[in-house]
C-alpha positions, -999 to 999 in steps of 0.1 A, spaced: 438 509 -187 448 543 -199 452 533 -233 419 513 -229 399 541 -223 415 562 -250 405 535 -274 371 534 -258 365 570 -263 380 567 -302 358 541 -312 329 541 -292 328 502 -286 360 478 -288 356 437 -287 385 419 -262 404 407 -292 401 435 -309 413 458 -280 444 431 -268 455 433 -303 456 469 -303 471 472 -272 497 443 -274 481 425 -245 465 390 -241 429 386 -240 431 373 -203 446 407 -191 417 424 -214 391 410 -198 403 419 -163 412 453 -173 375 457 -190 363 444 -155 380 464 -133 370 497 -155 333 484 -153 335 483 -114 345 520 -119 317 525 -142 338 538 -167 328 512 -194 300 488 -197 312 457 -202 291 433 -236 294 400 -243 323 402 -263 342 434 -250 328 471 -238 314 504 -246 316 536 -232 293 540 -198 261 563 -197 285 586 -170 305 603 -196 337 609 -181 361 629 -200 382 599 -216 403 620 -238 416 646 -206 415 623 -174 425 590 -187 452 598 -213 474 619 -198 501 582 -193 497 575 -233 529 590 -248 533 615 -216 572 619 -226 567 627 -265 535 653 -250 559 666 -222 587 671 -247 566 689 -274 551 712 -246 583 723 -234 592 734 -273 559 749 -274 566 771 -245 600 782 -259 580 799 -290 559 823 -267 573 856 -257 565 874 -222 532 893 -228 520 875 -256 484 864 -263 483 825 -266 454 805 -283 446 772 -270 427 745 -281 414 716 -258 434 681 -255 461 664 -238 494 683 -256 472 717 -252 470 708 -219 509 701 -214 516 730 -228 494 754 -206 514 736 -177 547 744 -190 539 780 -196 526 781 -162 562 772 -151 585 787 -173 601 803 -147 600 838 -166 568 838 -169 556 823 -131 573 854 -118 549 881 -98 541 914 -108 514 942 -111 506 931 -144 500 891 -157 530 881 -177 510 864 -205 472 859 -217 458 825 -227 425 824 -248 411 787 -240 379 771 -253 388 741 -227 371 739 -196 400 717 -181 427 741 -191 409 775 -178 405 755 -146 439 757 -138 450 787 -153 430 806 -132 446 799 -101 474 813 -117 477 851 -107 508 858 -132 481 845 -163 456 867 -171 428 839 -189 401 844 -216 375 814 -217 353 813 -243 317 804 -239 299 782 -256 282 746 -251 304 719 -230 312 689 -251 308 662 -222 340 636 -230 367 669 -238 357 700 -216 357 719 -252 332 749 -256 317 750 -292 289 762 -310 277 801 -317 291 816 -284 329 807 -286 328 819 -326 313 848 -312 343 854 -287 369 844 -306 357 865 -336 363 903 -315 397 889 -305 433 887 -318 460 858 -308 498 864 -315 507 825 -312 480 795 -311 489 762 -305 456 740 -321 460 697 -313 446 672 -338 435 635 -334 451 632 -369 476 651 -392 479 641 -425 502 655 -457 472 662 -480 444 666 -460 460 686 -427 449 688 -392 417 671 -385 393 661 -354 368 634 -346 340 661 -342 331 687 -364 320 718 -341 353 714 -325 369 717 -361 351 746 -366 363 762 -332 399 751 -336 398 764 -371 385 801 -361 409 799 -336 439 799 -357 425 822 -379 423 850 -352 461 841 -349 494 863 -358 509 824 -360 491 795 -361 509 763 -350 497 727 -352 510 706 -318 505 665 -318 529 638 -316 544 616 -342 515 586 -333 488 609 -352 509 616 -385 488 598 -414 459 598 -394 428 615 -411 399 615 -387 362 629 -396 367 671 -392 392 690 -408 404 719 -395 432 730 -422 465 726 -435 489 751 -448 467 778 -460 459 780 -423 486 770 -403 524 777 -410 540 754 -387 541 719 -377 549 710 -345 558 675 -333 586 647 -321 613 630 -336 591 595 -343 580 611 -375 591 588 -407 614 609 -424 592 606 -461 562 625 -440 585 653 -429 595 658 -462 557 655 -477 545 684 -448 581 704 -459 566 699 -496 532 712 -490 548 742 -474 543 738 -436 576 739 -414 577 713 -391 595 721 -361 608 686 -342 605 687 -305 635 676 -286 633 649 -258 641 652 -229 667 624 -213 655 628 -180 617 615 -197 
């Protein structure tokens, strides 16, 4: 169901053959799945499949967080290992982003009490700032800006605004898609622009997604090399892209996994 709704929120509207073949499922268990998630109001079921319900949940956040947890867990943990104590961290919005605000939140160096917070994270996602700031050790920075209703992201004038009288010493920026020749990109184009800024305004700028997005080229782009000098993602990468994001000039750092995941 997980995946379901992450397909959902991709495409808008999915047919039951077109979704079971996606997902490697039969039609049968579509159909229940699609029914179950109507109940919930999460979809609205059509003749021939679904599309996404008038109550728009945030698919991308809330539903995805089971669709490659391990490779997301594994590249947060080598995130975390690139930020020193006291440093400013940029975050974009998304499921790794939000991984990795987790695991700096528990890096037990950094979870320890003091007078002072032991590192500041500059967020444009709702969903991430909401559970930084329970953290006392984290001292966070939200921008403003206008709520995108399926990602909890803040775009528009107010977050360029923000981010523009700031400076970042690491930013970790997530993609839908990461291609050789055409870089990071998004499905929406204010939130290209935001993630963009965002790694401008930083020291190091580092793209974070896993292996599943590598060839993907979705509608926004946010940059390549000329933006971002590193490449952050798991082992699942085919060996030929490595060497064509190597090429181009972007290091790409693998994450290790974890054999407890």
């Amino acid at each position: 169901m997980n995946a379901l709704l992450e397909l959902l929120g991709e495409r808008g509207s999915v047919e039951v053959e077109e979704a079971a073949t996606a997902l490697e499922v039969s039609a049968a268990t579509m159909r229940r799945d699609m029914d179950a998630l109507a109940e919930q109001q999460l979809l609205t079921r059509t003749r021939g499949g679904a599309v996404l319900s008038a109550v728009t949940y945030d698919l991308p956040i809330r539903y995805k967080r089971g669709h490659h947890t391990g490779a997301k867990q594994s590249l947060a943990r080598a995130a975390a290992a690139m930020v020193e104590r006291g440093s400013v961290v940029g975050l974009s919005g998304g499921t790794t982003t939000t991984e990795i605000a987790r695991a700096l939140t528990t890096r037990p160096d950094l979870a320890e009490p003091g007078p002072q917070p032991q590192l500041t994270i500059v967020t444009n996602a709702l969903n991430i700032a909401y559970e930084l700031a329970v953290r006392p050790q984290v001292k966070t920075v939200l921008t403003g800006g206008v709520a995108h209703s399926r990602t909890f992201e803040l775009t528009g004038p107010y977050s360029e605004l923000v981010l523009g009288e700031i400076t970042v010493d690491i930013a970790f920026i997530g993609a839908n898609g990461m291609d050789p020749e055409e870089g990071a990109t998004v499905h929406d184009e204010s939130e290209g622009r935001i993630n963009g800024l965002m790694a401008q305004r930083a020291e190091r700028a580092v793209v974070v997604t896993d292996s599943s997005k590598v060839g993907v080229r979705c509608f926004a782009r946010i940059g390549g090399p000329e933006l971002f000098d590193t490449f952050l993602t798991d082992s699942g990468i085919p060996d030929a892209a490595r060497r064509r994001f190597e090429e181009r000039g972007l290091t790409t750092v693998l994450a290790e996994p974890d054999p407890d995941d």
